[in-house]
DOFIDREN-103875 format. One line per 2 residues: number of its first residue (from 1); their letters; for each residue y negated, z, x of N, C-alpha, C, O. Coordinates in steps of 0.02 Angstrom, whole numbers. Layout:
N
NUM	a	Y:Z:X:Y:Z:X:Y:Z:X:Y:Z:X | ...
! end
This chain:
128
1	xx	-2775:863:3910:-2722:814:3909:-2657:849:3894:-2639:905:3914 | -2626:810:3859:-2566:838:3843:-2498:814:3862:-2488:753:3858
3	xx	-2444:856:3885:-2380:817:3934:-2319:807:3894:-2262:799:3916 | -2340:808:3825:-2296:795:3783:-2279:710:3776:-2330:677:3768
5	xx	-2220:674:3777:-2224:621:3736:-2253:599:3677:-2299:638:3666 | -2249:554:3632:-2264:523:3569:-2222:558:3525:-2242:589:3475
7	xx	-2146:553:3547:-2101:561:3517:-2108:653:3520:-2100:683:3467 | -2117:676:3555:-2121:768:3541:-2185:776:3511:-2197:832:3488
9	xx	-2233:726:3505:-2295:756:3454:-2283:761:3396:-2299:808:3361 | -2240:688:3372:-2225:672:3308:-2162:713:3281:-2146:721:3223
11	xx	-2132:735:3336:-2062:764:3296:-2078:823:3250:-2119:865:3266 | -2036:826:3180:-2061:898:3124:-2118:843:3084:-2138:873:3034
13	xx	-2142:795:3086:-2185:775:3059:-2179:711:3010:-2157:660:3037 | -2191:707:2957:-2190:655:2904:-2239:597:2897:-2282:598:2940
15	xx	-2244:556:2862:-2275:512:2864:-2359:547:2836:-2409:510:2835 | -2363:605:2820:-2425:628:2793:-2432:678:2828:-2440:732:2798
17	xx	-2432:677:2909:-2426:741:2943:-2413:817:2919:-2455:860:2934 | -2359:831:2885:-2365:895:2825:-2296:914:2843:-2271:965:2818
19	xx	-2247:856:2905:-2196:901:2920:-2147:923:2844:-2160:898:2789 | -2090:975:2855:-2046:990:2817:-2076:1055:2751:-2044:1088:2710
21	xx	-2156:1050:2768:-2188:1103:2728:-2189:1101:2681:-2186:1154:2651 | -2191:1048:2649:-2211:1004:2553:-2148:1018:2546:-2142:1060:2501
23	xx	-2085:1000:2574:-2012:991:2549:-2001:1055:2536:-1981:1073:2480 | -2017:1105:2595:-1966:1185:2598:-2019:1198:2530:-1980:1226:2491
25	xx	-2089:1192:2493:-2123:1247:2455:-2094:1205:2382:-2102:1227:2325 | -2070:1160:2395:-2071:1114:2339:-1979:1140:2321:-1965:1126:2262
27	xx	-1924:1171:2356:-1859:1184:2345:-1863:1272:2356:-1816:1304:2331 | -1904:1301:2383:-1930:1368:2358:-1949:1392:2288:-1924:1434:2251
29	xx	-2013:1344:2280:-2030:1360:2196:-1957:1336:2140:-1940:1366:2089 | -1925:1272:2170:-1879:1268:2121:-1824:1314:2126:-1788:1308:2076
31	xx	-1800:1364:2172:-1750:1415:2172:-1795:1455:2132:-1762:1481:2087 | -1868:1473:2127:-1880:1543:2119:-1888:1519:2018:-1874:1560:1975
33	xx	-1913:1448:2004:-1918:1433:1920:-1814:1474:1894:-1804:1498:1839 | -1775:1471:1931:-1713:1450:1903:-1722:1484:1864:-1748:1473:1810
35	xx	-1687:1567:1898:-1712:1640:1863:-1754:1663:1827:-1745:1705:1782 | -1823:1628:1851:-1870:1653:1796:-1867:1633:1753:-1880:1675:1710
37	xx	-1848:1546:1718:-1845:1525:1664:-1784:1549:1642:-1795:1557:1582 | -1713:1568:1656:-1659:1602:1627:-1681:1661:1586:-1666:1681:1530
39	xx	-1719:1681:1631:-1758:1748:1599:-1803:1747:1569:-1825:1800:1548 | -1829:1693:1556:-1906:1684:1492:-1858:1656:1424:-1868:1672:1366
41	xx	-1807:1614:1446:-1772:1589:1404:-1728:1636:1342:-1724:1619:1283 | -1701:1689:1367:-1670:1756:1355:-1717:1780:1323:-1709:1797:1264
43	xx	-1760:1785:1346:-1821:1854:1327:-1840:1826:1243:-1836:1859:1191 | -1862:1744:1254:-1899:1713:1187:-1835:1714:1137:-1843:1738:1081
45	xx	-1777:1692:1154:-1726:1711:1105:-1713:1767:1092:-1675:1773:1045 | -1728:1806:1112:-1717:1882:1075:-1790:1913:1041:-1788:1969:1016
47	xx	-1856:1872:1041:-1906:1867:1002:-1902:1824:930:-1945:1836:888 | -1863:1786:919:-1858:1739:874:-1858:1778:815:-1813:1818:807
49	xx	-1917:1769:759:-1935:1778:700:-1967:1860:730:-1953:1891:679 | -1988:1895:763:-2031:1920:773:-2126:1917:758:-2158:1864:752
51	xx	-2141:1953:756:-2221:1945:706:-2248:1950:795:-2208:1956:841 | -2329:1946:802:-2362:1957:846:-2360:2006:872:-2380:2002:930
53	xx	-2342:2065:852:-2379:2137:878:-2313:2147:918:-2318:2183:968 | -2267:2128:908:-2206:2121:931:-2186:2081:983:-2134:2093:1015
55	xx	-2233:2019:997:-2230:1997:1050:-2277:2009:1089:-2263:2001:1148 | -2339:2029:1076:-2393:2088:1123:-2353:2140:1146:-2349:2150:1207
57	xx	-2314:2183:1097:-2269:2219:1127:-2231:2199:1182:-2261:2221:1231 | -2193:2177:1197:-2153:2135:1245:-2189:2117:1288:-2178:2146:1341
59	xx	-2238:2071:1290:-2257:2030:1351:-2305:2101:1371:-2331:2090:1426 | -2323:2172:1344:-2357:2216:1373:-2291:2271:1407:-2304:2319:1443
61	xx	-2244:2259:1393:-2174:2291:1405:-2179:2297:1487:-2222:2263:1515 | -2140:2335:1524:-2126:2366:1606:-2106:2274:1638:-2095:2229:1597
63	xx	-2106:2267:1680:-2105:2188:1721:-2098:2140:1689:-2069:2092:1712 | -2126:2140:1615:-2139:2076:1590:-2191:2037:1617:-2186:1977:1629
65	xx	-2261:2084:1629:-2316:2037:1633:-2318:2001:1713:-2348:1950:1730 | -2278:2045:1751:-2274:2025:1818:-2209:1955:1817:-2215:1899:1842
67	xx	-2183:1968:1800:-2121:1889:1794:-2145:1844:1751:-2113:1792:1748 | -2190:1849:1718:-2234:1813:1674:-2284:1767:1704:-2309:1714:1683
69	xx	-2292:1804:1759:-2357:1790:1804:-2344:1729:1871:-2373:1683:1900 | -2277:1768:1870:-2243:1727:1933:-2193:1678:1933:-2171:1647:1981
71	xx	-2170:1673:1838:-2168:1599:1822:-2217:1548:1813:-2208:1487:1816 | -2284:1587:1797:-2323:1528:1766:-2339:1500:1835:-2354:1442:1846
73	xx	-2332:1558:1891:-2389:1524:1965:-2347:1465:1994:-2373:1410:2002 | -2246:1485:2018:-2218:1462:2007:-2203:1377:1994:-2196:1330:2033
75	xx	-2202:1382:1913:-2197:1326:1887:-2269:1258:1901:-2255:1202:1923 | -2326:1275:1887:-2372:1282:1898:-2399:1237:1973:-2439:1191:1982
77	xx	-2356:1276:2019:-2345:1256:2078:-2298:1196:2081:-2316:1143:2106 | -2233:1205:2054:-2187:1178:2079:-2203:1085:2050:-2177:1030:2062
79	xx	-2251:1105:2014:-2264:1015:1958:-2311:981:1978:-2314:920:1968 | -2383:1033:2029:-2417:1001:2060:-2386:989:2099:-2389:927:2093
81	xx	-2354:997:2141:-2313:976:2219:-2274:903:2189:-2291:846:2203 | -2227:919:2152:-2185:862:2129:-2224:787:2094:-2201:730:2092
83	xx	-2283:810:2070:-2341:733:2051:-2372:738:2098:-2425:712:2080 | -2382:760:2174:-2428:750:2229:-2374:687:2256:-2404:634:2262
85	xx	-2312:683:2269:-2254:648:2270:-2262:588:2253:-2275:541:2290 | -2254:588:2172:-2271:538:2138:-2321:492:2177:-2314:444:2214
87	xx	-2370:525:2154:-2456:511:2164:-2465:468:2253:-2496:417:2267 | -2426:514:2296:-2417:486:2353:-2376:415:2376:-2369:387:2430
89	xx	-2357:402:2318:-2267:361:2343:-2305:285:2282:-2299:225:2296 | -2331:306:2237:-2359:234:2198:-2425:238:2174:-2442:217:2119
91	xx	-2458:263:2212:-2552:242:2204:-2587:229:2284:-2614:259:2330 | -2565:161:2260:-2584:131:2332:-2677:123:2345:-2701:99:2397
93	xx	-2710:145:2295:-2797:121:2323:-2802:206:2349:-2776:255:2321 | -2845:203:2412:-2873:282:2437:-2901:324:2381:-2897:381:2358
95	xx	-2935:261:2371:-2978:314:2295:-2962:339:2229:-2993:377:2192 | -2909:309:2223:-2879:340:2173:-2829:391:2177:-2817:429:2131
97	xx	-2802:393:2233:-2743:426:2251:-2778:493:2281:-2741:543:2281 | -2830:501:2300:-2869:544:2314:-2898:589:2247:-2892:650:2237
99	xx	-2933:539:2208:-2948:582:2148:-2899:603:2114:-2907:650:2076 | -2840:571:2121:-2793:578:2077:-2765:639:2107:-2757:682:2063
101	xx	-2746:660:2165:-2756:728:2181:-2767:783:2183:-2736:835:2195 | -2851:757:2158:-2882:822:2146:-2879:838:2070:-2865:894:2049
103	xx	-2896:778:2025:-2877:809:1973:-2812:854:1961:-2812:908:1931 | -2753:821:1992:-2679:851:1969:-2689:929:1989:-2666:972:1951
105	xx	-2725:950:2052:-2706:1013:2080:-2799:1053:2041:-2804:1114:2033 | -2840:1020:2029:-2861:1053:1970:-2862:1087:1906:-2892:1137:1887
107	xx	-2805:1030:1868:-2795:1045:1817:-2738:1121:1831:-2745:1176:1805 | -2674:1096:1889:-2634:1146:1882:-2665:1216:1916:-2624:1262:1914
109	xx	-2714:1229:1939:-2764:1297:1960:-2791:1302:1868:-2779:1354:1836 | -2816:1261:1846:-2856:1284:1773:-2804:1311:1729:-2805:1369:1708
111	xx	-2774:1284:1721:-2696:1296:1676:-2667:1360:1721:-2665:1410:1685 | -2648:1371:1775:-2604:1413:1775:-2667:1483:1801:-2640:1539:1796
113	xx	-2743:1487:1827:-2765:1538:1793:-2783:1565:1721:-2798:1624:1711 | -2781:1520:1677:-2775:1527:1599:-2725:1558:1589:-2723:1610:1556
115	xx	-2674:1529:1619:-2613:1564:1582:-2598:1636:1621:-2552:1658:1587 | -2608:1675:1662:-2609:1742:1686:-2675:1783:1664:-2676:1844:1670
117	xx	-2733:1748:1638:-2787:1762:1618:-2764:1800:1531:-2778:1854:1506 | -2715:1728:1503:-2697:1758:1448:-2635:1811:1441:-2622:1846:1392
119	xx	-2605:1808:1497:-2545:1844:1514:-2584:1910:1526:-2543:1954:1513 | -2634:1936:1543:-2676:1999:1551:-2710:2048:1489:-2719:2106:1472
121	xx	-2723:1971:1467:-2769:2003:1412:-2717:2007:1332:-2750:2018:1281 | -2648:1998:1324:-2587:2021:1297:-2557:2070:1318:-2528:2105:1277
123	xx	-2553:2088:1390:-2541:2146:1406:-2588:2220:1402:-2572:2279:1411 | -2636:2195:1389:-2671:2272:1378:-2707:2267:1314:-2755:2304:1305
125	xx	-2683:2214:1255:-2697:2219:1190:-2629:2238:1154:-2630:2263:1097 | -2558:2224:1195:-2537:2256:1160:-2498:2321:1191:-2443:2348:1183
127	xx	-2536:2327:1217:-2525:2434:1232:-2590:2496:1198:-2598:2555:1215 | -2630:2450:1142:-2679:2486:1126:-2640:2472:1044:-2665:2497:993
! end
């Protein structure tokens, strides 16, 4: 038994028992996209009219492949969180809002191991 009130069980807690956790990871990932996209943004403009071997070069370059990695996880993150939102706030049947879930945070696991998958295999094709 517990000697807490209603009101001290529920306090910290949202209508999807998940508390201030979804909000703080969801304004985390968006501080951490700012920089990294300033810096992907920079990087591709100073690639412009560059051939391939040149951008193998680069994305195989000293903390490219790692800021590379941790925009895609990042972003990646920050879009499944923000359509879980969505998804939560106007899909009113269980069952859809459920699958609809899983697809969203499927697709963004498939997509964003692809994209560090390909972010790997550019980095050590173009250092050979």
């Amino acid at each position: 038994m517990e000697m807490r009130s209603n009101l001290g069980r529920a306090r910290g807690l949202g209508s999807t028992n998940e508390g201030v956790h979804h909000w703080r990871w969801q304004r985390i990932s968006g501080i951490a996209l700012l920089p990294l996209a300033l810096w992907f943004v920079f990087s591709i403009i100073g690639l412009i009219g560059a051939d391939l071997t040149a951008v193998k070069a680069w994305v195989g370059a000293y903390g490219n492949p790692v800021l590379l990695s941790l925009l895609t996880i990042s972003m990646f993150h920050h879009a499944q969180l923000g359509l879980k939102v969505v998804i939560e706030d106007y899909v009113h049947s269980e069952t859809a809002k459920f699958s609809s879930l899983f697809v969203i945070k499927a697709i963004a696991v498939v997509c964003g191991t692809s994209c560090i998958f390909a972010i790997i295999r550019l980095t050590f094709e173009g250092s050979t």
